[in-house]
N, C-alpha and C positions, 0 to 999 in steps of 0.2 A: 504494500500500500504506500506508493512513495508517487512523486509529483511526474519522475519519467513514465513508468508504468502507466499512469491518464493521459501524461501527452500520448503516448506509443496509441492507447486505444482511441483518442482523438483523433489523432492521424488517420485510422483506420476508420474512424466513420468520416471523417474527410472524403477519403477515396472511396469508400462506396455509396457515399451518397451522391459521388458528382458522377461516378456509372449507370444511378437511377436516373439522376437526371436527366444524363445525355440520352436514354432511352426515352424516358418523357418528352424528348425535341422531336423522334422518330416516330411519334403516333401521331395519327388522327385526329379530332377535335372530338370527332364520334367518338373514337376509341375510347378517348380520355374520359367521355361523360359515361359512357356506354355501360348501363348494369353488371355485376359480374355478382359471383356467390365468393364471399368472405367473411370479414369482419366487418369493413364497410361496402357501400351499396359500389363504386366506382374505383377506377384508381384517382380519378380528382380526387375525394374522399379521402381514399388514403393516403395521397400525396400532402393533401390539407392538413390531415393527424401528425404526422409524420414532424411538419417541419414546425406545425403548432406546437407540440410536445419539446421539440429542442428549442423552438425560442422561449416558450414558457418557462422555464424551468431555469433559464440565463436572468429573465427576469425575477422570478424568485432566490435564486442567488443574489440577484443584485439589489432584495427587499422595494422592487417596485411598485408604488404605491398603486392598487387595482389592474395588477397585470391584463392585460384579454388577450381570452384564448382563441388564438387565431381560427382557432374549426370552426367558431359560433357565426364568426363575422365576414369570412373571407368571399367577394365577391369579383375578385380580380380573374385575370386570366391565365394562363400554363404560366406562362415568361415570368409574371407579376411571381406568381406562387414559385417557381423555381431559384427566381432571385430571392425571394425572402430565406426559402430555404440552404442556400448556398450562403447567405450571411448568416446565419444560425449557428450553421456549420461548422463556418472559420471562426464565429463569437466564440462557441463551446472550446475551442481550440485557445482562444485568446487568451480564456476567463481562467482555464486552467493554469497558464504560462504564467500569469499574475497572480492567483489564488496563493497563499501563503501556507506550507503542508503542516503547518501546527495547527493552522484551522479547519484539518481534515474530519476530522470528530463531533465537529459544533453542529449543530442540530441549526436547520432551513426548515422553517415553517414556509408553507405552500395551502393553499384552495384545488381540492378536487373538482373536476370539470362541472361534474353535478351537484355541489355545495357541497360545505363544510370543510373543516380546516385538517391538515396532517401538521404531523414533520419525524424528519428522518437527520440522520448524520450526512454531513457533505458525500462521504465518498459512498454515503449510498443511493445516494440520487443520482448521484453523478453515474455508479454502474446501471441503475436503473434506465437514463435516459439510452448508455448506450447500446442494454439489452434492448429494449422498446423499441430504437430504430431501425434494429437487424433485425426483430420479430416480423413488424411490418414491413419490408424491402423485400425478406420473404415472402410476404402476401404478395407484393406487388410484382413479385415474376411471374407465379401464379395468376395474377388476374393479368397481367399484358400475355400470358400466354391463352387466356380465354379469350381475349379478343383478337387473337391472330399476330401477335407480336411475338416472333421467336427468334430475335437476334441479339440473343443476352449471352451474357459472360458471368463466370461464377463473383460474386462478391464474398466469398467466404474467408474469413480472418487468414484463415492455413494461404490460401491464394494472395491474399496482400505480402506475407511478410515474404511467399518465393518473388512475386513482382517486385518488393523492395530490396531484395537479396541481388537479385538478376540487377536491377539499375545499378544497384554497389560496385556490382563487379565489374560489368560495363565500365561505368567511370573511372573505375582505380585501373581498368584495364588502357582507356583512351591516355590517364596520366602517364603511365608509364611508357606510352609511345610519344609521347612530347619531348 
């Protein structure tokens, strides 16, 4: 439980949430709204929860007074929602970088979507947020695969850290011919 350990899985929802997303440039508008069988009705939907849940939760770190939860309210379009969610992304990334690891323990009070209040220790929100969005990215290959979308690539943890290995060695390998 140390402050690399959360960047490292920061990192890793970096990179697969910008693989959802570049998928979400590749459908339809149909597709995007299009019903599917999951947890929510669409992958708009999901996509909505998704990036709701990680900025929400930036905001509750950051004690924002009357956070909103992006699900309730969002009537933007893919772009809009993909831009929000790509700055979520690199926020969660940021907040971590500055977060201070002696205040890993300290208890985040937060608002459940549906009312009333929790709280938990930082670093267990903090795992929570990033189980949540590798739960549902799961969903969402699944439902882009209902709707006819099947030009995905694994997002699985195991697969980041061989594509972060391969770039290592690449680079150290280009250094060495310089």
């Amino acid at each position: 439980m140390n402050k690399r350990y959360f960047l490292a899985l920061a990192d890793y929802n970096l990179w697969a949430n910008s693989i959802a997303i570049e998928w979400l440039h590749q459908i339809s508008d149909e597709q995007w709204e299009q019903t599917t069988i999951s947890s929510f009705s669409s992958i708009r939907q999901t996509a909505i929860h998704i990036a709701s849940a990680e900025k929400i939760w930036i905001d509750f770190w950051n004690n924002v007074p009357d956070p909103v939860f992006l699900s309730r309210e969002f009537k933007g379009t893919k772009n809009d929602l993909t831009e929000i969610w790509k700055t979520a992304s690199a926020g969660l990334k940021d907040f971590i970088e500055k977060y201070p690891e002696e205040d890993y323990l300290k208890p985040v009070m937060f608002k459940w979507p549906r009312g009333g209040e929790g709280r938990m220790e930082f670093v267990q929100t903090l795992s929570h947020v990033i189980n949540h969005s590798t739960y549902h990215r799961g969903q969402l290959v699944n439902m882009l695969r209902q709707v006819g979308f099947t030009q995905l690539s694994s997002t699985d943890q195991a697969t980041y850290y061989r594509v972060i290995a391969q770039r290592e060695q690449e680079h150290n390998s280009l250094k060495m011919l310089q």
